[in-house]
C-alpha positions in Angstrom: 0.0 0.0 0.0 3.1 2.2 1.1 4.5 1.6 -2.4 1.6 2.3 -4.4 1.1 6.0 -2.2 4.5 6.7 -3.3 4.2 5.8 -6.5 0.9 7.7 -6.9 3.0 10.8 -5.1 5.3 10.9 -8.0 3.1 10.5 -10.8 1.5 13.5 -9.3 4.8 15.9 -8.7 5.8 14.7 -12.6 2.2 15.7 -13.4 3.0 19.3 -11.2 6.5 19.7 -12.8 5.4 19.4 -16.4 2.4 21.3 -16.2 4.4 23.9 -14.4 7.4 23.9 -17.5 4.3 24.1 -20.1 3.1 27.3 -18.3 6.1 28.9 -17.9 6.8 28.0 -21.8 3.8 29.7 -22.4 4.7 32.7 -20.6 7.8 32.9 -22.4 5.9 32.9 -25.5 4.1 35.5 -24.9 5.0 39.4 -25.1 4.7 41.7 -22.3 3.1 44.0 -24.9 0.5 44.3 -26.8 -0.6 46.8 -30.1 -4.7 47.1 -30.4 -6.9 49.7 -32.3 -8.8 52.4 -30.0 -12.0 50.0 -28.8 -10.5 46.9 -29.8 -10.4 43.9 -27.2 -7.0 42.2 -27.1 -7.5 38.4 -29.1 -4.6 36.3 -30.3 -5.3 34.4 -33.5 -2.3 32.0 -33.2 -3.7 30.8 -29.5 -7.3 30.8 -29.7 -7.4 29.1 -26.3 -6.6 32.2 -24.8 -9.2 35.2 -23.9 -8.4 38.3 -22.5 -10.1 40.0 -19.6 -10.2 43.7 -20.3 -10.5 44.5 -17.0 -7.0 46.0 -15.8 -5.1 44.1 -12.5 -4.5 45.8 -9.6 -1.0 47.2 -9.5 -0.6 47.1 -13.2 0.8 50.3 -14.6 -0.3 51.7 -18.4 2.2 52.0 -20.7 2.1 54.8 -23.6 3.9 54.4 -26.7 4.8 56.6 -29.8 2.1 57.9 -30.9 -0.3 54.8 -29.2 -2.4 56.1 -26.1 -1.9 54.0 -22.2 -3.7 50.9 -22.1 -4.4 49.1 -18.9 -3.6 45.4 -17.8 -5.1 42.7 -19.3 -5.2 39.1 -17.9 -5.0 36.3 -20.6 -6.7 32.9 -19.2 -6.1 29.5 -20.7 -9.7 28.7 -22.1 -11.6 31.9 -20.0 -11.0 30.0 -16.3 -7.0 29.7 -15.5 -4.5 33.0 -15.4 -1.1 32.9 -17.6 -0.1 36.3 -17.8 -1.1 39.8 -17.6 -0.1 41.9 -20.8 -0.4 45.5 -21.4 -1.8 47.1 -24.2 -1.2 50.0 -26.0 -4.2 51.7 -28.3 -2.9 52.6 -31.4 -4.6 54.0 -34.9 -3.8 51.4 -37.2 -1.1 52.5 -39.8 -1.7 52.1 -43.6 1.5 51.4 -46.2 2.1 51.0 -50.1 2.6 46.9 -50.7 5.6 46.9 -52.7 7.2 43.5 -53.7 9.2 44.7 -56.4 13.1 44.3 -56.9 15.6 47.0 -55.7 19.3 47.5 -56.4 21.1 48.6 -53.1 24.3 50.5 -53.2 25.5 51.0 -50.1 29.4 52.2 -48.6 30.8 51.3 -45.1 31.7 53.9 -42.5 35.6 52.0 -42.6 37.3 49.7 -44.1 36.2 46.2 -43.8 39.2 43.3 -43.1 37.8 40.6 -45.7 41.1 38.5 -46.5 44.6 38.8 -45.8 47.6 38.4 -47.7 51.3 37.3 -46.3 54.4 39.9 -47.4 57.6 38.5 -48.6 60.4 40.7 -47.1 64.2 40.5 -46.8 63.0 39.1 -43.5 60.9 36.0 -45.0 56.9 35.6 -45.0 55.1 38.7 -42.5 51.8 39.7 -42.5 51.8 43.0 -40.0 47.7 43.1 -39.7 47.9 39.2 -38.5 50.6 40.0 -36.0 48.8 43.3 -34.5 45.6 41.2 -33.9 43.5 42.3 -37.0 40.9 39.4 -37.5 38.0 38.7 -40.6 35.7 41.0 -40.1 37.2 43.8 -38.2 35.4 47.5 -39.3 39.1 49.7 -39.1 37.8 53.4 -38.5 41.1 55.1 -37.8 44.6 54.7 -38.6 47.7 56.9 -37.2 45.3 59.2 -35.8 42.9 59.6 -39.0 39.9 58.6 -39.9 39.6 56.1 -42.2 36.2 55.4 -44.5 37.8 53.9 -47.2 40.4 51.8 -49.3 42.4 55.0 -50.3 42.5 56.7 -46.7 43.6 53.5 -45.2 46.0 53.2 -48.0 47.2 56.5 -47.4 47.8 56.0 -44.0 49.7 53.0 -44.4 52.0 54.6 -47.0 52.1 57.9 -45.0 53.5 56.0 -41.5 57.0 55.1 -43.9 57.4 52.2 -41.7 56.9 53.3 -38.3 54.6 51.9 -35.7 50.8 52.9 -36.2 47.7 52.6 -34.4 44.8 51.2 -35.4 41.1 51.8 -34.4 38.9 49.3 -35.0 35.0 47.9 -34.4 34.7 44.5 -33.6 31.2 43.0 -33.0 31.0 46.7 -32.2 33.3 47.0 -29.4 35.7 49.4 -30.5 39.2 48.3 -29.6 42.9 49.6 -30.8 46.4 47.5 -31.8 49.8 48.5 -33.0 50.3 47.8 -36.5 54.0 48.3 -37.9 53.9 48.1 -42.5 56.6 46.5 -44.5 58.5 47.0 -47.1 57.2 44.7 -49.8 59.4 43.0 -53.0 58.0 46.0 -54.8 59.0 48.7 -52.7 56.1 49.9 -50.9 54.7 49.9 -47.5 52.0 47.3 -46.8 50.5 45.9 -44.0 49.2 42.6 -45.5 45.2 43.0 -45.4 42.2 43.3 -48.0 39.9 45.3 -47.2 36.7 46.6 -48.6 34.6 49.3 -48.0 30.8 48.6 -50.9 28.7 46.5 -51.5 25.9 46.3 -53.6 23.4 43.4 -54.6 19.9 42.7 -55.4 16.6 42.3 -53.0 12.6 43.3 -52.6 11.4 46.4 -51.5 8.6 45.5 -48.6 6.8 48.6 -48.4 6.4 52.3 -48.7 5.6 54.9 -45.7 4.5 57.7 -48.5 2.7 59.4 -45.2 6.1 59.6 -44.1 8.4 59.1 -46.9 10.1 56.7 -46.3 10.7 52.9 -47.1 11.9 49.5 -45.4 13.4 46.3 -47.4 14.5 43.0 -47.2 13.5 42.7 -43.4 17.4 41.8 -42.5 20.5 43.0 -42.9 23.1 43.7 -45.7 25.7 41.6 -44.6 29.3 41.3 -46.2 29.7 38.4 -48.9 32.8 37.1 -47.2 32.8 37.6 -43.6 28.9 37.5 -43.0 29.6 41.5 -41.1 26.9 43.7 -41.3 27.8 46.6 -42.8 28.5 49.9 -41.2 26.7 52.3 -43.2 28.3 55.6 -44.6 26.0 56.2 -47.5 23.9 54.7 -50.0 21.0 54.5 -52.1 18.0 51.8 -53.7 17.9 52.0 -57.9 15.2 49.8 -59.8 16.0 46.3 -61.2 15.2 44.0 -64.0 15.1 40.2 -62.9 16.7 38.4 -65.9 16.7 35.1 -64.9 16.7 32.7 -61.6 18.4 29.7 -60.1 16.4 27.3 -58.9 16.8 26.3 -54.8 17.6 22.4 -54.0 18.1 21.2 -50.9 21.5 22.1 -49.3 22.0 24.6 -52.5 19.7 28.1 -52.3 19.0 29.5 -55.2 19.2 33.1 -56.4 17.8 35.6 -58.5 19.6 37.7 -61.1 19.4 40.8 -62.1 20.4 44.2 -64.1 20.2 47.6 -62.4 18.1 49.5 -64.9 18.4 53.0 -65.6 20.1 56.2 -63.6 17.5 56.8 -61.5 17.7 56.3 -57.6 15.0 55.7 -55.8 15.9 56.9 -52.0 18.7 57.0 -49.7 19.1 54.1 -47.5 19.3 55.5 -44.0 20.1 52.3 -41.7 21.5 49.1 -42.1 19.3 47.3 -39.4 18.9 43.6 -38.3 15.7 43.9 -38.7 15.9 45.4 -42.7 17.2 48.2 -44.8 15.6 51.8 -43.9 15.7 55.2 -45.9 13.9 57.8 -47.3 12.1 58.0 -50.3 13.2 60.3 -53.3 10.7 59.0 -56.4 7.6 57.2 -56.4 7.2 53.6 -56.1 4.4 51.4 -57.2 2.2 49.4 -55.4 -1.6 49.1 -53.1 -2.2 50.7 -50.1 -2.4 48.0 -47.2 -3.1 48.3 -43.5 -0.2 46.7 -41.4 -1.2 43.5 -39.3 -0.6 43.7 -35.5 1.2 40.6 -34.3 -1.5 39.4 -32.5 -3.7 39.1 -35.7 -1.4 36.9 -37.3 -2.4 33.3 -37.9 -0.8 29.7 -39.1 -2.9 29.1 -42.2 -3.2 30.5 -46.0 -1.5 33.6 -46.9 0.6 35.0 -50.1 3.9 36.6 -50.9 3.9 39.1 -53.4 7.6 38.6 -55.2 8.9 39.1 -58.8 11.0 36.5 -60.1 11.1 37.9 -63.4 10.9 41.3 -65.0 10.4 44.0 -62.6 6.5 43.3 -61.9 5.3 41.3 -58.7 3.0 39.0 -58.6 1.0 37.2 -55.9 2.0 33.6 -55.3 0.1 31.1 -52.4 2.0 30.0 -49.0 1.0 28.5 -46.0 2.1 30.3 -42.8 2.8 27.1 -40.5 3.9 28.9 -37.3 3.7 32.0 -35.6 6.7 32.9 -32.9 5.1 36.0 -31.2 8.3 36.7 -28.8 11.2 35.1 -30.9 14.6 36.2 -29.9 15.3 36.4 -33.4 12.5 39.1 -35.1 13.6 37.2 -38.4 12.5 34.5 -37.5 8.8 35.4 -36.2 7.0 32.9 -38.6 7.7 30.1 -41.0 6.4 29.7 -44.1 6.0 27.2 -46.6 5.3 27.8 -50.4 2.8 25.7 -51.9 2.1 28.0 -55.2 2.7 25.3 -58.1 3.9 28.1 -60.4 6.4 29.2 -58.0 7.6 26.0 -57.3 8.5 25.6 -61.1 10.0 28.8 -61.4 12.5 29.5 -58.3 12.3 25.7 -56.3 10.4 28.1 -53.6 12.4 30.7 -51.9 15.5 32.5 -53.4 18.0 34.9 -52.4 17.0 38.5 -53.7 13.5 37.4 -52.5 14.0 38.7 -49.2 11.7 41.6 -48.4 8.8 39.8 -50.2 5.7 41.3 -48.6 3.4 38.3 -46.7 -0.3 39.2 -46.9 -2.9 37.6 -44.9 -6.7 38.5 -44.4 -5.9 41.9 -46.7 -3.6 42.9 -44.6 0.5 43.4 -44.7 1.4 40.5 -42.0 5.3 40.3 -42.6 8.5 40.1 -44.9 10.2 36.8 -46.1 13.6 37.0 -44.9 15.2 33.5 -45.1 15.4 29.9 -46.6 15.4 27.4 -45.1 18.9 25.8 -46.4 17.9 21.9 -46.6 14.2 22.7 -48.0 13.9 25.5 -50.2 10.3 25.8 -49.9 10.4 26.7 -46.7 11.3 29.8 -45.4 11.3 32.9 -41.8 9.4 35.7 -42.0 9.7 39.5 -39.9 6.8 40.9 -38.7 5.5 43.9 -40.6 4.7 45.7 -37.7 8.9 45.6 -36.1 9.9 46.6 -39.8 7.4 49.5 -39.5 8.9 50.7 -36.4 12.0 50.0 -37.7 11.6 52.9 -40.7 10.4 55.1 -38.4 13.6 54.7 -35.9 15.6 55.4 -39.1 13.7 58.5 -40.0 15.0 59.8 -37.1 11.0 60.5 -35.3 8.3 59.5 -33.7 5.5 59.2 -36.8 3.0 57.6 -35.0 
């Protein structure tokens, strides 16, 4: 009888401690904060099981946000009866934008010169490389050298030549932290002073424009950011600018092997200056018109696993709507890229590209007529699947890169 208590008492504390690491999973999955229209009451579509009560806890304090009004607290319960969190909400007009979904040329120059290879020196001495020996790794953003600043191939160039062999220091970003190292140049077989590092300090390539703010003028794209081809860096932006492009042609995605759309910048005309290189997507203002439908901007909590569409162009310059299923929705990811999978199921899309392709990043997600999210990623061992932003953090995000508050 002992024995059978016992084992009853540990089924039960199993029972407690599972149930207890579900609702704290839960928890976690939820956001502190919530985005709702003036009158609206707070539902989430991705967990039906949960209602809210509108009436605000004791002890809860309103949060405001730009341009929303304070909302109170509200309790969500696990089908109406049991309490897993209180949320706030914040009442907010809803914000309309133009639906893009067409290709973009981005040119875009680093604030410094970007380490991307390195190069050993053959002096009297033997093999040297003086960047290796001072520390310099892949990646490293230099920003100063000898006491100048340095935001490009010919000023670090300069500096190297002008320091005639002497001892120089080095400023440099890594992972942002901005650190300094002693770096002595060389006299190469040829003569001149070198210090035995590649650097680079452009880029340009090929995505989709997600949207237009023509309220506010100003645009967001590719719902990640531009990262350097041979390091994976983001880039520290100096400057740059969006142009319109032609898609000429596609290679199809296979498992382990994405594909990848090309195309021809077409014309002289520039489109807007590119204002932030963000993890969360490429941010500017808008200098010419763009094309496209006006499109209110899904809150999180309206977002849904089922049908939805991408609006993409694969060839030409004009998008086109093509059928995905949205198979999960991540409300509090640590990653805002990754906020919902996708998979594509449009046939004709299929043929065409395999299903996602580089340059499709920034495709536009639509869902219940309204803007839900961005592609921003394929999956690398099944191209038809794919990660998505949230329209609503890449809104916020051109507004942070517009420099206000355009609530």
């Amino acid at each position: 009888m002992h024995k059978f208590f016992r084992r009853l008492a540990a089924a039960a504390l199993a029972t407690a401690l599972l149930t207890g690491a579900a609702l704290y999973a839960l928890q976690r999955a939820i956001p502190d904060v919530f985005y709702v229209e003036p009158g609206e009451r707070l539902s989430i579509a991705s967990m039906p099981w949960l209602s809210a009560d509108s009436r605000s806890s004791a002890g809860q304090l309103a949060v405001s946000a730009p341009g929303g009004n304070a909302g109170g607290g509200q309790t969500l319960k696990l089908f109406g009866l049991f309490p897993i969190k209180t949320v706030q909400t914040v009442s907010e007009d809803r914000r309309e934008v133009t639906v893009c979904g067409t290709p973009f040329g981005i040119k875009m120059f680093s604030n410094g010169a970007l380490v991307v290879a390195f190069s050993d020196l053959y002096t009297e001495q033997g093999s040297e490389n003086p960047a290796k020996e001072a520390g310099l790794r892949l990646g490293d953003l230099i920003v100063s050298a000898s006491g100048h600043t340095v935001r490009n191939n010919e000023e670090l160039s300069a500096a190297i030549t002008g320091a005639n062999g002497g001892e120089m220091e080095v400023v440099y970003l890594r992972d942002g932290v901005r650190r300094t190292c002693k770096l002595t140049p060389v006299r190469d077989q040829d003569g001149s002073y070198k210090a035995g590092v590649w650097v680079r300090d452009s880029s340009a390539g090929i995505g989709t424009l997600t949207f237009a703010d023509t309220q506010h003028g100003t645009f967001a794209g590719l719902g990640h950011a531009i990262s350097d081809t041979d390091t994976g860096t983001s880039i520290s932006l100096l400057s740059g600018e969006i142009v319109p492009v032609n898609i000429t042609g596609c290679a199809a995605g296979a498992a382990g092997a994405p594909g990848e759309l090309r195309g021809d910048f077409s014309g002289t005309d520039v489109l807007g200056t590119v204002l932030a290189n963000d993890a969360t997507g490429v941010y500017g203002k808008l200098s010419s018109t763009v094309a496209g439908n006006i499109c209110p901007v899904a809150n999180s909590q309206e977002i849904q696993p089922g049908a939805a569409q991408i609006l993409a162009t694969v060839e030409g310059s004009t998008p086109q709507l093509y059928d995905v299923r949205i198979e999960y929705v991540n409300l509090n990811a640590s990653d805002p890229n990754r906020n919902m999978q996708i998979r594509v199921t449009d046939p004709d899309l299929l043929a065409k590209t395999g299903g996602i392709v580089q340059g499709m990043s920034g495709s536009p997600i639509l869902q219940n007529g309204m803007l839900v999210g961005a592609v921003t990623h394929v999956l690398i061992n099944d191209p038809t699947r794919g990660y998505g932003i949230f329209a609503r953090t890449m809104l916020e995000g051109a507004d942070r890169a517009a420099g206000g508050e355009t609530g």
